[in-house]
N, C-alpha and C positions, 0 to 999 in steps of 0.2 A: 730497672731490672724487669727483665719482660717477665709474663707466666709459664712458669713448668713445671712439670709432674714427674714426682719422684717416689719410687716403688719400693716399698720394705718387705723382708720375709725371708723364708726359705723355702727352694724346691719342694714341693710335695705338705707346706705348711702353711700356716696361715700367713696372707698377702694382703697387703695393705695398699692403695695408693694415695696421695699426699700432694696435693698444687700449694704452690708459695701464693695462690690467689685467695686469701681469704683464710690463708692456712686452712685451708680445704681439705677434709677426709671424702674422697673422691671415689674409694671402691672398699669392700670389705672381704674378701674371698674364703670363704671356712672351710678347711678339706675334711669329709664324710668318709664314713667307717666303707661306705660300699666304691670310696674314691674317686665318688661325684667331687664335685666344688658348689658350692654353696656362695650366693651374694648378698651380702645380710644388711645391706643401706642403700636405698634408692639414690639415685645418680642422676645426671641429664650424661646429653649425648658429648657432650663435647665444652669444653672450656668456656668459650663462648657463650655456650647455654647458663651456663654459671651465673655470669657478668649479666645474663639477660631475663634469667629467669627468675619471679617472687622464691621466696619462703626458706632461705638463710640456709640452702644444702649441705649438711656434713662444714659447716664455717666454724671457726672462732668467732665468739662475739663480744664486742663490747665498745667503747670503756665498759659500759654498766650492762651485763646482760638483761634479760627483761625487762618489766616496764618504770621508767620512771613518770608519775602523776604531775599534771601540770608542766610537764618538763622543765621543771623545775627542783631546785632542793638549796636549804641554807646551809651554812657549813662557817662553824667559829663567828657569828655573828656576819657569816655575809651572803649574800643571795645570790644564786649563780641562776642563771636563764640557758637553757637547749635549746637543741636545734629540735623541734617535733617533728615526729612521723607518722605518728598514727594518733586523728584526730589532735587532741590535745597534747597529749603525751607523748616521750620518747620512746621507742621498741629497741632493744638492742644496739645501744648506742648513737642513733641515729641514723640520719638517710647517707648518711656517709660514714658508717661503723667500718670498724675494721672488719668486716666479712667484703668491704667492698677495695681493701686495701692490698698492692704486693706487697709481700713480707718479703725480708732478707734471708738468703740461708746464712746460717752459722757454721753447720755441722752437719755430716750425714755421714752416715754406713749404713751396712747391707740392712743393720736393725732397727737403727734411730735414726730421725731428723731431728735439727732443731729448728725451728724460724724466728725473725725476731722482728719488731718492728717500732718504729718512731713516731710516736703520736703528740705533735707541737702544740703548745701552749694555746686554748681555747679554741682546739678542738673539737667542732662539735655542741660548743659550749665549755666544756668542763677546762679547771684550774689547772694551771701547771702542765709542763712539759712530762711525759711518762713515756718510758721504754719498757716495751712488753716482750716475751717470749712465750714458747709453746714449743716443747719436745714429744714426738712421739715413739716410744719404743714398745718393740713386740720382746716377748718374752715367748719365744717357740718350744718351750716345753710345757706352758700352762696355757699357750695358747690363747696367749692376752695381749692387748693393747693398754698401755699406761700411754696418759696425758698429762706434765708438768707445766701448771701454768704460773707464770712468774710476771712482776710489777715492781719497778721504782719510778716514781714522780718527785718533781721539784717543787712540788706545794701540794697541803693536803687536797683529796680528791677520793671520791668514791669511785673504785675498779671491783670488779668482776666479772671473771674471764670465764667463758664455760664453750663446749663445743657442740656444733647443732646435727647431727646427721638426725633421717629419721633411719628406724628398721625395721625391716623385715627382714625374717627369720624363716618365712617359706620359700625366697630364693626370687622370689617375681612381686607383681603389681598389684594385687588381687588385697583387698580391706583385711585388715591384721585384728578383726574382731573376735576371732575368733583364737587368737594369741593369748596364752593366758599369762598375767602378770600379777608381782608379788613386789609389792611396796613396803618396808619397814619404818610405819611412821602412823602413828596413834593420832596425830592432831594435822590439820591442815589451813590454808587463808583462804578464807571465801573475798570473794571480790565483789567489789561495783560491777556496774551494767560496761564500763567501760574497763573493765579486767584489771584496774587498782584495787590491791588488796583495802578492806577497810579497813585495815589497821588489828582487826581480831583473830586470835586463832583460836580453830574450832575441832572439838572432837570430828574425827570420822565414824564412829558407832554410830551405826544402821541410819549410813547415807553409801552413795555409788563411790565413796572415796576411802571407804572400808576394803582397802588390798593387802591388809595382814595375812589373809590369807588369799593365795594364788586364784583369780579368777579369770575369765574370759572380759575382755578387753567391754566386748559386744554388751554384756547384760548389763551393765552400769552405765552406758552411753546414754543420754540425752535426757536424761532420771531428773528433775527439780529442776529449779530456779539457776542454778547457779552452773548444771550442764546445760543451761538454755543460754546462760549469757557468755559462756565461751565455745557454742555451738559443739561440746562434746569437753573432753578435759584439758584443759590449757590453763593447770591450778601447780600453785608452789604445795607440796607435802613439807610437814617438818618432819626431819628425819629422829627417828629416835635416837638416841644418846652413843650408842652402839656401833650405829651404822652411820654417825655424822663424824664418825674419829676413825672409820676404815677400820673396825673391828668383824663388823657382818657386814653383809652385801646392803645395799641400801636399796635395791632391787633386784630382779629373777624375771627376766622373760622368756618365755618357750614358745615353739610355731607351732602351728595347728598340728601341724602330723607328729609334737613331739621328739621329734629328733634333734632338732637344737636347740639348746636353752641357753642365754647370757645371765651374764652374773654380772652387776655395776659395783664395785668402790668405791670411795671416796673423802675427800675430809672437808666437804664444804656439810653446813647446815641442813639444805634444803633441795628438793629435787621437782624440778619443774617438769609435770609429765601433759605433753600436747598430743592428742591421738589424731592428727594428720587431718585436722578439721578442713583445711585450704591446699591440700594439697593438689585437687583438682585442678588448681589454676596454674600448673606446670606439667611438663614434658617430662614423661621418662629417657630412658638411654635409646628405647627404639621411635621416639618421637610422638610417642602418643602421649593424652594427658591422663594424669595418675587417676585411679577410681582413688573416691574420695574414703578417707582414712587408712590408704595403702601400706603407711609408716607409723611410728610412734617415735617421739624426738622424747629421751627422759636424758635431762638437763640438771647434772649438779650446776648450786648455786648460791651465793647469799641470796636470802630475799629479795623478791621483786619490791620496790619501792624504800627499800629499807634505808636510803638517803633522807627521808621525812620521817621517820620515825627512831627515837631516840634508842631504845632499848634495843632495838635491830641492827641499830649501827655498831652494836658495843660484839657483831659475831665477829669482825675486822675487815670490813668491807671499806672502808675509810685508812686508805693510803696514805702515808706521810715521808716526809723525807727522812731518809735513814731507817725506814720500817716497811722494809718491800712486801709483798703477794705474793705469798707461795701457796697454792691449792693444786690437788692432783686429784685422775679419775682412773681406773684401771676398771676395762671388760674384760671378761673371762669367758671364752665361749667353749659350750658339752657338746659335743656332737654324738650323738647316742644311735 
């Protein structure tokens, strides 16, 4: 099936576009009270550029989104080895993740897609055959995108599925430091030097990972040890209890100028927030390269590494057969 893009929304409403390449969120288009449009997720120029360019644009990722340590993990007394990509470890599935895969369409109207896709038995490394999906629908009255993501595998297997755009909320390229964001989560994983969590979670009280309440992106950057070794934030938060069951938002971002704010849901645990540390090392839509932290990618997720650690396994990140993957994420965008 070759790649194509398919467009959701309504006249005069929030638009969405959607390639089967990667299950790609391709464009994000917000309509403004003064009846501007608004593009709130950096993009490349063209399809192509997708397939060509670093840093996992608006994808689907997985099997296992974030990092697995060692790219490795045991599972029931047995040892499974990956494919690595980055240094030692695997990033998002591997060098051959489903961000680099076509997906099938299922289904579509003017509101939803769905896509689906077949991931064969040690792929990748990992156990058993799994069929994955991923619906998107807009909701034109609340002015949201919901993402359903869905798993069955024929033998147990660590899946999660999470979707990567970054955004921005000013409408162009320009560093989102000065975007202010609102994280609902009291504790977070400090990592190794090589972005494996150490197995600890750690209060945020008075460190740069303190976003209980709303702050500028900018004034917590590059603060300690642990914004030095993911050159700015590229940290799992643990979501507070509230906002890890889609009761409250699990985060709140707004643009510099204030006029638009997104609001994240969700029922995964955890929420991976990267302030666009590499993003320089690609092309925007008019082919220049991005000023670096143009984006913010905030990624519901199970824990990163959470296949080696027992107690992390038990959020349901570990697939079985007859016990599918169901997690969803829903944005909600204010245009004020």
């Amino acid at each position: 099936m070759k790649a194509e893009v398919y467009r959701l929304g309504t006249a005069g409403g929030l638009q969405i576009a959607v390639s089967n390449y990667g299950a790609r969120w391709l464009s994000c288009l917000v309509p403004m009270p003064d009846r501007s449009v608004r593009e709130a997720i950096l993009g490349h120029a063209t399809l192509a550029d997708h397939a060509r360019e670093p840093g996992f644009f608006g994808a689907v990722v997985g099997r296992y989104a974030n990092r697995i340590g060692g790219a490795a993990f045991t599972l029931d007394g047995q040892q499974h080895r990956l494919v690595a990509n980055e240094g030692a470890n695997q990033l998002h599935g591997g060098p051959e993740g489903f961000d680099r895969r076509t997906w099938d369409l299922v289904d579509q109207g003017p509101l939803h897609l769905r896509l689906a896709l077949h991931s064969p038995d040690g792929d990748q490394g990992y156990p058993g055959a799994a069929g994955v999906d991923v619906e998107y629908r807009i909701d034109p009255v609340r002015k949201a995108v919901t993402l359903r993501f869905g798993a069955c595998t024929t033998a147990p297997c660590p899946i999660s599925l999470t979707s990567h755009p970054y955004f921005n909320l000013d409408g162009g390229t320009a560093p989102v430091l000065a975007h202010r964001l609102h994280v609902a989560a009291s504790r977070m994983l400090p990592v190794r030097p090589d972005m494996i969590p150490t197995g600890k979670v750690a209060s945020v009280d008075a460190t740069p990972f303190d976003l209980r309440q709303a702050r500028r992106i900018g004034d917590g950057l590059g603060q300690g040890e642990q914004q030095r070794f993911g050159h700015g934030y590229d940290h799992c938060f643990v979501l507070d209890a509230a906002a890890a069951c889609g009761e409250l938002a699990a985060a709140e971002l707004t643009s510099t100028d204030e006029r638009l704010a997104m609001r994240l849901f969700t029922d995964y645990p955890g929420l991976q927030v990267c302030s666009g540390n590499f993003v320089q090392n690609s092309r925007g839509r008019d082919g220049r390269a991005f000023k670096r932290h143009a984006g913010i990618a905030l990624e519901p997720q199970f824990f990163p590494d959470a296949p080696n650690h027992q107690a992390w396994r038990e959020q349901g990140c570990i697939v079985r057969p007859g016990q599918p993957l169901s997690r969803w994420m829903r944005l909600e965008f204010d245009a004020r």
